[in-house]
Each structure stands twice: as C-alpha cells, then as structure tokens.
N, C-alpha and C positions, 0 to 999 in steps of 0.2 A: 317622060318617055316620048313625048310628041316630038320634043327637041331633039331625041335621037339616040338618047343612052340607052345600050344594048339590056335587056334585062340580066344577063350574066353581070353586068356592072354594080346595075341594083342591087342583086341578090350578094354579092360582096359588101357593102356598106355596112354590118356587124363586124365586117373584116376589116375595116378602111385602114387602120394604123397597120398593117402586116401586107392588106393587099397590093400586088405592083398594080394592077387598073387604076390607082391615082395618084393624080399629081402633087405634088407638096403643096399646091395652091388648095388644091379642094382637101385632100386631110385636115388642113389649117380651119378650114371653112367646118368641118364636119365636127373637128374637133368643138370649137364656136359654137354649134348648134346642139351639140352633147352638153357640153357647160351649161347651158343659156338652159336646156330643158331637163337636166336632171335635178331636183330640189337636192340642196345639201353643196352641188356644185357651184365653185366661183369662177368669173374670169379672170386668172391674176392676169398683172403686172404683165409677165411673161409670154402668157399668150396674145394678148394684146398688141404686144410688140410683135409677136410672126405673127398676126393679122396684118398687123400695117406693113410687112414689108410686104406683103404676096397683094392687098387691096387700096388702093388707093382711099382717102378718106369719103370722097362719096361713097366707096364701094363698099366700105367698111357700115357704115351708115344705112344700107340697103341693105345690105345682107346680116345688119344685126335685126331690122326693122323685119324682114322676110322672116326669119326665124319665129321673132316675136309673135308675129303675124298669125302662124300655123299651130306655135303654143296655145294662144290664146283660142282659135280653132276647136283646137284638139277638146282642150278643156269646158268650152262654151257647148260643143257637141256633146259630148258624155253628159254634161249637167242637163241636158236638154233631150235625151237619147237621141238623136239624131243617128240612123245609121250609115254608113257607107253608101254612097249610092252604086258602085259597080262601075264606075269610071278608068278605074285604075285596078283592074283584075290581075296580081302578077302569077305567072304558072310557077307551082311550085310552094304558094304562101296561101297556108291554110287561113281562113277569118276567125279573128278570135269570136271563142265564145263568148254569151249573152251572160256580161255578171250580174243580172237578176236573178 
C-alpha cells in the first residue's frame, strides 16, 4: 500500500482471475504465489512458461524468492505466535480469530 495500490485493488486479490484491476502480468504473478502457497498445489510446466513471458529471469527469480519469503513468514509467525503488528490495517478485513 505505501507504493500506492488503492485498497479497493487489495480487497479484489480473492477476485484477481475475474477482476479487470489487473493486468495479465500481476494475475500471472498472483497466480505463482497461489501455487507456491497453497500445499497440494504445483507450478506446472505451463505456468511457468506465462511467468517467463510477462518476467524476465531475474524477475522471475525475485519474485519466486518474494513469495517464498512471506511463506516462510507466515509460517515461522504462527509456530512462534507472533501477532500482526497493525502495520497493514485494511478497512473492511476483519482479524482472524485467535485459534487457541
């Protein structure tokens, strides 16, 4: 959000494969980051190849490593409870509850 995306953008990203607010570059991307973090999911072959035409291979590279990045986050946070600090408040997105 610092960078600039309107929160009506954000709050589309459940939508991203229907919504017109992106570009076939970032679906490609989101898609990627849906794969990469849902267990069960693979990257084939195929998307792979519409990653590389929309990112070049550094960018492919970065933004597999980004993803990774936030996975690993996510998951190091919860093992560790770590909560949200309130940096990224969006209006509209209730906090999940405490699954203790």
């Amino acid at each position: 959000m610092q960078a600039g995306a309107p929160v009506e953008k954000i709050q589309e990203v459940p939508r991203f494969r229907e919504s017109p607010r992106f570009s076939e570059r970032e679906r490609v991307a989101l898609e990627l980051a849906e794969r990469m973090t849902v267990t069960g999911e693979k990257v084939t072959d195929e998307l792979f190849a519409r990653v590389r035409r929309h990112f070049s291979e550094a960018e492919t590279v970065e933004l597999a490593a980004a993803i990774a990045l936030e996975n690993f986050r996510s998951k190091f946070n919860v093992a560790l409870g770590v909560e949200a600090q309130g940096f990224c408040v969006l209006p509209g997105f209730a906090s999940a509850p405490d699954p203790r």
